[in-house]
TIMAR-719962 format. One line per 2 residues: for each residue z negated, x negated, y of C-alpha. Coordinates in steps of 0.001 Angstrom, whole numbers, plus 500000, padded with zeros to 6 digits. Layout:
Z:X:Y; ...
***
This chain:
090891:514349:809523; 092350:516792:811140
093251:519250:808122; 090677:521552:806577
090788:519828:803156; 089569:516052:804906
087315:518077:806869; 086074:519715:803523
085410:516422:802044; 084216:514206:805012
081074:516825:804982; 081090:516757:801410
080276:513130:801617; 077769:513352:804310
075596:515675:802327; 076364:512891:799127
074540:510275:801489; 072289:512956:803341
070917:513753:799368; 069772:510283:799157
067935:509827:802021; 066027:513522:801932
063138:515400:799590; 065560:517180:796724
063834:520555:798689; 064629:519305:801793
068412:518901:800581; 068770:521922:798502
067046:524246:801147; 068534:523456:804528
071992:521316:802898; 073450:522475:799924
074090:526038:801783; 076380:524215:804701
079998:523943:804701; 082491:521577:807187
085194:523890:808454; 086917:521602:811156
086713:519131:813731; 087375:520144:817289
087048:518680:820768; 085117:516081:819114
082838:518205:817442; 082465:518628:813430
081763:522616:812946; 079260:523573:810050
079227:526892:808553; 075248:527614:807644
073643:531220:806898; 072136:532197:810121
070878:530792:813394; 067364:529674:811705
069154:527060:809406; 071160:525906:812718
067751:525782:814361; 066280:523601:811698
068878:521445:811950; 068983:520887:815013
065553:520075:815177; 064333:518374:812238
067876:516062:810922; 070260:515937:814054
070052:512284:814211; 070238:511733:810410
073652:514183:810595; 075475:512166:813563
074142:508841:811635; 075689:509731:808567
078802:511209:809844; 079744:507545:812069
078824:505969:809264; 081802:507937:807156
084476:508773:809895; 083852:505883:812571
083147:508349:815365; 080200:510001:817260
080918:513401:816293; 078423:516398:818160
077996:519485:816236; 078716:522924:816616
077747:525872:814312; 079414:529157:813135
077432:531839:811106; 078703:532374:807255
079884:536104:806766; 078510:536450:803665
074697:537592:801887; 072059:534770:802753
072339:532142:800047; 070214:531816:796972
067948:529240:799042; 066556:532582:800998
067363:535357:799062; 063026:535191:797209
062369:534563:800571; 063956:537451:802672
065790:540875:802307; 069392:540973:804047
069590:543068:806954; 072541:544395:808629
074828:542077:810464; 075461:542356:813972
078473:540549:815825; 078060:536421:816050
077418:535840:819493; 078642:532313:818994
082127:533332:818345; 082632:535241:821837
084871:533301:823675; 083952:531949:827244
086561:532633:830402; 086867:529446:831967
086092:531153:835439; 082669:531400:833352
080534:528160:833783; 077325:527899:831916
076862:531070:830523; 074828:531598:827613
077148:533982:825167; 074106:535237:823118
072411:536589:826369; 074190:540106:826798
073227:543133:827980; 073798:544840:824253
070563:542790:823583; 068349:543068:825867
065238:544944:824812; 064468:547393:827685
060827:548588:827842; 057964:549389:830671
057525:545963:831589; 061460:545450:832274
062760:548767:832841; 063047:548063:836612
064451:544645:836595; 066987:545896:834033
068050:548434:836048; 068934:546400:838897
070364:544002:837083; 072785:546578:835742
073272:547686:839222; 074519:544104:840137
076727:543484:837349; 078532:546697:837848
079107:546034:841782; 078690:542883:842889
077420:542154:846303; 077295:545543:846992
073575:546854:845555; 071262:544297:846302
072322:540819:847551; 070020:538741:846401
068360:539885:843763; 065518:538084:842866
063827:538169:839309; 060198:536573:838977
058124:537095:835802; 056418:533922:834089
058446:531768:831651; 059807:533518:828834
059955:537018:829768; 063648:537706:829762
064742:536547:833242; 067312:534310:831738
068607:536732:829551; 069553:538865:832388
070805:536784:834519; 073288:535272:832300
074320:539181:831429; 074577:539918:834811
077571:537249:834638; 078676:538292:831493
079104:542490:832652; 080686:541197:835792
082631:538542:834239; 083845:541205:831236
084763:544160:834091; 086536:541601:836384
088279:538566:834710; 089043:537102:837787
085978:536639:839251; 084105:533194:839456
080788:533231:838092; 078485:530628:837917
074814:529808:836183; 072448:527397:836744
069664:525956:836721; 067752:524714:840266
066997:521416:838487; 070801:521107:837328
071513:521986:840876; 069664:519543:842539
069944:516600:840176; 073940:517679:840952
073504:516830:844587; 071754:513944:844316
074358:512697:841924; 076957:513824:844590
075102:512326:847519; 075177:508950:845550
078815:508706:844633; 079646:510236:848140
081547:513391:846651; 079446:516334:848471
082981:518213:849564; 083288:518924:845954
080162:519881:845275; 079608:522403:848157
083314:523832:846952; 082007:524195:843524
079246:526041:844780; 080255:527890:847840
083500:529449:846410; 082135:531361:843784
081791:535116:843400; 078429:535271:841345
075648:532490:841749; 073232:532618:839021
070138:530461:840281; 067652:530295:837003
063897:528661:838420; 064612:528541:842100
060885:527407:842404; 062148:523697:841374
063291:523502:844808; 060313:524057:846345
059137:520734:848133; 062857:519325:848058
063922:519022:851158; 067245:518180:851063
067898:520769:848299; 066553:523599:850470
068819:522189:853130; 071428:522442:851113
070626:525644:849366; 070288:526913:852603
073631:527030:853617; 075137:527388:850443
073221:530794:850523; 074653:531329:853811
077783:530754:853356; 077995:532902:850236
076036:535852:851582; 078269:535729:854887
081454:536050:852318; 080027:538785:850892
079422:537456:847204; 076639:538181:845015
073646:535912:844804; 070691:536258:841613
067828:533931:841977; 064935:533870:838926
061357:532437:839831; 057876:532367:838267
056809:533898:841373; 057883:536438:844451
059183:534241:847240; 055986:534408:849684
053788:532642:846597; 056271:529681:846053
054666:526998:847501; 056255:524299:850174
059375:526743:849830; 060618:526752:853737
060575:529975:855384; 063770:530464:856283
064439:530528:852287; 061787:533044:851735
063159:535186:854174; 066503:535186:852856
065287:535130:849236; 063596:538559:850702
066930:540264:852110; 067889:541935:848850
065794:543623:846339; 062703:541785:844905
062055:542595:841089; 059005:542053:838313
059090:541332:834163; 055943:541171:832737
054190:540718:829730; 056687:543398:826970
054054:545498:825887; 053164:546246:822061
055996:548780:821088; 058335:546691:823143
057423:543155:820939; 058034:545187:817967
061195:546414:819249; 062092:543015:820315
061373:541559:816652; 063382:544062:815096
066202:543631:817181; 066163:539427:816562
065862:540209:812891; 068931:542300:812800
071067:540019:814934; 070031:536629:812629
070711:538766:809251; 066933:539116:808164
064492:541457:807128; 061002:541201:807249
057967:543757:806011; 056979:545767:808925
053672:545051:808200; 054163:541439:809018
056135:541975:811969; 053062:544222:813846
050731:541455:812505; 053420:539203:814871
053598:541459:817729; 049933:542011:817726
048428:538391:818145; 051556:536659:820030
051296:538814:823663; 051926:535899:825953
056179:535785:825937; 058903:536895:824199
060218:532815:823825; 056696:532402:822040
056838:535503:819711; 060341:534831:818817
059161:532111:818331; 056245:533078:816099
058505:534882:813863; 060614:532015:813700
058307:529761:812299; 056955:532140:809306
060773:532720:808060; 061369:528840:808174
058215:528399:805917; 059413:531238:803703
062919:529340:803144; 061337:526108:803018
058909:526638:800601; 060756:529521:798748
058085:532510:798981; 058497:536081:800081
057001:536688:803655; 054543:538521:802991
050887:539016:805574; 049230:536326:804042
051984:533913:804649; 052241:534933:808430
048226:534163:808739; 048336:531294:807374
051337:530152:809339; 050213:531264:812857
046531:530469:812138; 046642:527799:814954
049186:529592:817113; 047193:532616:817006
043812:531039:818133; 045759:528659:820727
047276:532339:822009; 043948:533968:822243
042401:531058:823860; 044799:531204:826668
044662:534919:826449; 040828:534772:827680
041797:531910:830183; 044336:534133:832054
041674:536756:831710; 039140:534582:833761
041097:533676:836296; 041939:537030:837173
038095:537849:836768; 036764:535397:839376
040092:535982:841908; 039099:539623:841862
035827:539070:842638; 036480:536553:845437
039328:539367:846631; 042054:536548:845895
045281:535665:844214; 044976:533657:840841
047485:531580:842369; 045062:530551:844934
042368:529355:842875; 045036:527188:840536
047151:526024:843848; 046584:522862:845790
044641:523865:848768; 041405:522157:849592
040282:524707:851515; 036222:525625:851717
036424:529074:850705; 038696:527738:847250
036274:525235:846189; 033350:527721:844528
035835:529806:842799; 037449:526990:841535
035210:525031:839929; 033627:528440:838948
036405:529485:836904; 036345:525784:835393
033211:525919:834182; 033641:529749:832619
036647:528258:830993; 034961:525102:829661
032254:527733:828328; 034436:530355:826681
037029:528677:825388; 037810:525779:822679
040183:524099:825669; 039747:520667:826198
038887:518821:829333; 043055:518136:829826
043953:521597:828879; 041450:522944:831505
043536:520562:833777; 046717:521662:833016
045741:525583:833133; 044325:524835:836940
047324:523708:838046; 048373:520137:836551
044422:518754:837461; 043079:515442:836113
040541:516206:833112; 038146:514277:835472
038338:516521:837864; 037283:519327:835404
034428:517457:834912; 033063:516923:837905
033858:520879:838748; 031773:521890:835954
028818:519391:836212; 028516:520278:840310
028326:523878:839018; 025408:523372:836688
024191:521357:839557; 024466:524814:842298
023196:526538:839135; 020268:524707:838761
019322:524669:842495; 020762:528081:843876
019409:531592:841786; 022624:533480:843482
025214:531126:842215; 023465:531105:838568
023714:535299:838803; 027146:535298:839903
028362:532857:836858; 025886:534997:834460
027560:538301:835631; 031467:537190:835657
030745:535999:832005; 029075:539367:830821
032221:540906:832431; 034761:538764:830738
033216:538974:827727; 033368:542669:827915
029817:542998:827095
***
């Protein structure tokens, strides 16, 4: 199997079998467009249109693909994808007008001084806007001179803002203007499941060499930690012994490094020796700017009118409104219709609502901290505190009101809480509402006020 022409025809028969087992739709939609082009390192390489098709396949037929392919070559072949060069295929063409092409990020080629970098995540496509423009900057400043602008720089911003992105181009800028530096991503989860796995098979030399001899640590989610104890000891001096060596350190977080809770102090104050930046919500110019650019890189092009109608309703993250737009060009190919602003309504109807359900649930937690002169983070945290239990359950019961949530969703928005806890919170409410005229004016008033009434 190694030539092109068995390659050729061992995917040839996999989509024979894969035709029998599938809708004819199904096949001639997401199938009929692929082509095998070789086998390497144990992976069979499939040329499809665009990153939506690998996306689909990934997600709706890997394990009918790696089936079928043991079943015709005898091995346990993974898959890897390369982009066709050529128009979109007559499965999308009703569906969607080609855009320009932009380089295939999946073709860039990886230094192995370069662990766990993400190649799509560049600087060249980063969106810059008001809600990033800092963090950006510094970013840049890093990359270009490592360990000499800030050391650490810490990125915090809720999931799906970007912080990955720029991290990983961080590595890439440095990596690109200095080949022979080590740089290094990862996760906090993949770091500490790493030392536990080192601990156990009593190899932590090499682990703390992997890790304390590199040039550029990229720590995505550093919160994980929090709570660990032996990963914040380790951590610890990992951080020390890199900062003392003068290499550059970027940690990522869903929060600054005073709100992480049961993170030790003497990692806050570290975490708190370089320069502390923000993402936030991309605001509306900068979603359309973002859609645009994602539509130009997969080799798509959708009405603009459609696209505003995305980067109206989907505020929350740009992982979600990629997302979004995602989802309405898969139905378009699947079912073989031009996207048009109908098609997106109907598509997102229940993303939409979900959206601007938690929309008004972020809005009421910010509502009642404000008015008790607190942090949001407060009221969803763990602390049992007197002062925490009226706005609490307060903001409970306004949610319960407001919003379609259910009793577990409430849970999960205050902080991972057991639905019967919500209940109890909102029926010991009505209770204080029922006996106490100031508790019942103070719920009356926060709902007039997030209501915007």
């Amino acid at each position: 199997m190694e030539n092109i022409k068995s390659v050729i025809e061992v995917w040839e028969k996999a989509k024979d079998l894969i035709k029998s087992k599938v809708n004819p739709q199904t096949f001639e939609t997401w199938f009929k467009p692929t082509k095998g082009l070789e086998i390497s390192k144990g992976s069979l390489v499939l040329e499809v249109p665009n990153s939506f098709f690998k996306d689909w396949l990934l997600e709706h037929h890997l394990e009918l693909i790696k089936a079928t392919l043991n079943d015709i070559s005898g091995e346990s072949l993974a898959l890897d994808f390369r982009y066709s060069a050529k128009e979109p295929d007559v499965a999308t063409h009703a569906a969607v007008r080609p855009a320009p092409k932009s380089p295939d990020p999946s073709k860039r080629q990886e230094s192995h001084n370069n662990i766990g970098l993400n190649p799509a995540y560049t600087f060249d496509d980063f969106v810059i806007g008001p809600s990033n423009k800092m963090a950006h900057a510094a970013a840049m400043a890093v990359a270009e001179s490592p360990a000499k602008a800030y050391n650490p720089l810490f990125i915090y911003g809720k999931a799906g803002m970007g912080k990955t992105h720029l991290m990983n181009a961080i590595g890439h800028y440095a990596a690109a203007k200095n080949p022979n530096l080590k740089v290094v991503y990862i996760t906090s989860e993949q770091f500490t499941n790493q030392l536990i796995q080192s601990i156990q098979n009593r190899s932590m030399d090499r682990f703390r060499a992997r890790y304390r001899t590199v040039d550029v640590l990229l720590i995505d989610d550093v919160h994980f930690i929090a709570g660990k104890e032996s990963t914040q000891e380790e951590f610890f001096h990992t951080f020390n012994t890199l900062h003392d060596a003068h290499k550059q350190i970027v940690l990522s977080s869903d929060k600054p490094p005073k709100e992480i809770d049961r993170l030790e102090e003497r990692l806050v104050s570290r975490f708190e020796w370089g320069l502390i930046v923000s993402i936030s919500q991309p605001d509306f110019e900068t979603r359309i700017a973002i859609l645009r650019q994602k539509l130009k890189r997969e080799n798509f092009a959708v009405p603009d009118e459609v696209i505003f109608y995305i980067g109206e309703k989907i505020k929350s993250n740009i992982r979600e409104l990629e997302g979004a737009l995602k989802r309405v060009v898969a139905n378009a190919v699947l079912l073989k219709q031009n996207i048009t602003l109908d098609l997106a309504r109907s598509v997102l109807k229940d993303m939409v609502k979900e959206k601007e359900s938690r929309i008004l649930a972020d809005s009421i937690f910010e509502e009642v901290a404000s008015y008790f002169n607190m942090r949001v983070s407060d009221i969803k945290g763990r602390r049992r505190t007197k002062q925490m239990v009226l706005p609490r359950q307060i903001s409970m019961y306004i949610i319960r009101k407001l919003t379609d949530h259910s009793l577990p969703e409430i849970g999960e928005l205050c902080g991972g809480r057991d639905h019967t806890t919500i209940l109890h919170a909102c029926e010991s409410i009505e209770s204080d509402m029922k006996k106490d005229a100031k508790v019942k004016e103070l719920v009356g008033r926060l709902m007039v006020q997030i209501r915007g009434e």
